[in-house]
C-alpha positions, 0 to 999 in steps of 0.5 A: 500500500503507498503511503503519501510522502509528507510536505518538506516543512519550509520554515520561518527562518533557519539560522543555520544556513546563514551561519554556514554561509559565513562560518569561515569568516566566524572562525577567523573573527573568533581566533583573531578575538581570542588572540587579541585579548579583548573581549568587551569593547575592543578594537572589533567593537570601535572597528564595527561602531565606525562602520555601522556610523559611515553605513547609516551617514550618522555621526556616532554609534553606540553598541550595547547588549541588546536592543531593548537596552537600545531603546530604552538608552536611547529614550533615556538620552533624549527625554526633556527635562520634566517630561516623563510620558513616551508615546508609541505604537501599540502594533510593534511586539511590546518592546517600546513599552517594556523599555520606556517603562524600565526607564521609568517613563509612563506610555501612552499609544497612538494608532496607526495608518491603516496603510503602513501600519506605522504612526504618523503625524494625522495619528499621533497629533491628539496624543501630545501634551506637555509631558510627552517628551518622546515619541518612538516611531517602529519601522514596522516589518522594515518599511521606512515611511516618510514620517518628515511631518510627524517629526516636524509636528513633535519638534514643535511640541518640544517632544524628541522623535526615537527611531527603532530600527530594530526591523529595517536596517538598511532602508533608505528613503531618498537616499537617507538612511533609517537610523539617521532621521530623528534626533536619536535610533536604537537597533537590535541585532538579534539573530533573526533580524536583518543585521544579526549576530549570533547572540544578542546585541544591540546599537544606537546612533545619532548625530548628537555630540551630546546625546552620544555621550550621553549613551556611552556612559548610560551604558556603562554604570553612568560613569564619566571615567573608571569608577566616576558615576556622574549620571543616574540611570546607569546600567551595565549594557556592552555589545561584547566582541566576539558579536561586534566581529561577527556583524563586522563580517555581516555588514558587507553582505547587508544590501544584497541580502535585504534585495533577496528579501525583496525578492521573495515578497514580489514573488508572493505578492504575484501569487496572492494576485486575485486570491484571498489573501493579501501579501503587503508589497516591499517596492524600493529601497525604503523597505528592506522586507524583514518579514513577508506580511500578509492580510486576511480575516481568514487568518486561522484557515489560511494558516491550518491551509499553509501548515498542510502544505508545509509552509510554516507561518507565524504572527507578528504581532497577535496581542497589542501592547494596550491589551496585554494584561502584563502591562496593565494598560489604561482602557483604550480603543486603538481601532486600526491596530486593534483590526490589524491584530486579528488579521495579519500573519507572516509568511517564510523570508530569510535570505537564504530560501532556496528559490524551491522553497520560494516557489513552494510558498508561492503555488501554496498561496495560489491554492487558497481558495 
């Protein structure tokens, strides 16, 4: 009796492959390390804080262990004087709200464009006052909206624009790059992000003289030199060497690896043409396709419907941050964020896909019906 073969799984990402695309470079990066000595802030780490400054044409880069930690040094840096209120998205996983709260600051969220998923001037112009000092602008799923007028509206408020970069490195909009528009960004480099390392680690950039400073002493106990605290709110928060020397290898390879990206998405997007799903386009260099977005209000079915085909998915991001019961949110009605939770999921896009496994996810899609 035959028995039919099950589907090759295809899955959301393998880390694997791009370890062993690059394992030779790793290996020497981890010699030279373990030759040199340094291990916290060594010369792999200066080398990578110049090179990720020159890439985004910013003034100075900061590393530090993770990118929640960006976030909230960066937050931190900025914040007026006698303000203490962050606004934010509520569609973004959670992490905003978990480092603005770990400062110290209350959050209060503000929808989105129904369009970019993203915040922008017509949604956040309600929510300022005269204690917010900042507002952190997610480009979401790698896409760099053009959010010149939200900036322009919070700079008249006196309110500090952060950007998380965390999932669009390398997006560049008119030629300027993610990371350099506000007054302050923080990125992460976790292993699934488009710049990742192979551990935890995280940057912030900005073109202030001061708050650079600022973050390098933040990051390091508040010290102003060894043993010397001079500001408050000091936390130890180093990328370590080893990390630094691995995305020093990453870098290089970051433009042609977010192009593929791009690829995948347009050639889901073709597949979803006509169907019932919708598969968010990535077009342009403004967006560099950190995750394969698509819309549905069959999200449960269509997935049940992928998973039988052997293409893995996921959901980014199921449970807003005004709804979690762990932040205990003030009672508020989000209602584009709150349609966006129950409709969107995400679909395999790493890099390292094999042009099969493409266009399996591809005649998956196509079948929904």
């Amino acid at each position: 009796m035959a028995h039919s073969l099950a589907p090759t799984v295809i899955p959301m990402n393998d880390l694997s492959r791009g370890i062993s695309r690059d394992q030779g470079e790793f290996t020497r990066v981890f010699d030279e390390v373990l030759a040199s000595g340094y291990v916290i802030m060594g010369p792999k780490h200066t080398a990578l804080e110049q090179d990720l400054a020159k890439y985004l044409g910013v003034a100075h880069a900061a590393g530090v262990a993770s990118g929640t930690d960006a976030l909230e040094l960066a937050i931190k840096a900025v914040m007026p004087e006698g303000r203490n209120v962050v606004i934010t998205a509520a569609n973004a996983g959670g992490y905003t709200t978990t480092a603005a709260r770990r400062a110290g600051y209350s959050v209060r969220y503000s929808d989105v464009d129904a369009t970019s998923m993203c915040l922008s001037a017509a949604t956040v112009g309600e929510h300022l006052s005269t204690d917010v000092g900042v507002v952190v602008i997610t480009h979401l799923y790698g896409n760099l909206t053009d959010f010149s007028e939200l900036v322009a509206l919070c700079h008249s408020f006196g309110v500090k624009v952060v950007e998380d970069c965390a999932q669009a490195i390398g997006a560049r909009l008119n030629g300027v790059a993610a990371g350099s528009i506000g007054d302050i960004a923080a990125t992460s480099f976790y292993p699934t992000k488009n710049l990742g390392a192979i551990g935890d680690g995280g940057a912030i950039f900005t073109n202030s003289d001061a708050s650079a400073a600022l973050v390098k002493e933040l990051r390091q106990y508040g010290w102003s030199s060894k043993y010397r605290v001079a500001r408050a709110g000091g936390t130890n928060s180093r990328l370590d060497e080893l990390q630094a020397g691995f995305l020093g290898v990453r870098l290089p390879l970051l433009d042609s690896l977010n192009e593929r990206r791009r690829s995948i998405v347009a050639s889901y997007v073709v597949s979803a043409e006509g169907g019932p799903l919708q598969v968010l386009p990535a077009v342009g260099a403004h967006h560099v396709a950190h995750l394969a977005v698509a819309r549905t209000d069959r999200r449960e079915e269509f997935r049940a419907a992928l998973s039988e085909r052997g293409v893995q998915t996921d959901v980014h991001f199921p449970v807003p941050d005004h709804l979690q019961p762990g932040f205990a949110a003030p009672a508020q009605s989000l209602p584009v964020t709150e349609r966006l939770a129950g409709e969107v999921l995400s679909l395999p896009c790493f890099p390292e896909m094999t042009d099969d496994e493409v266009n399996a996810v591809c005649s998956a899609i196509a079948a929904l019906a």
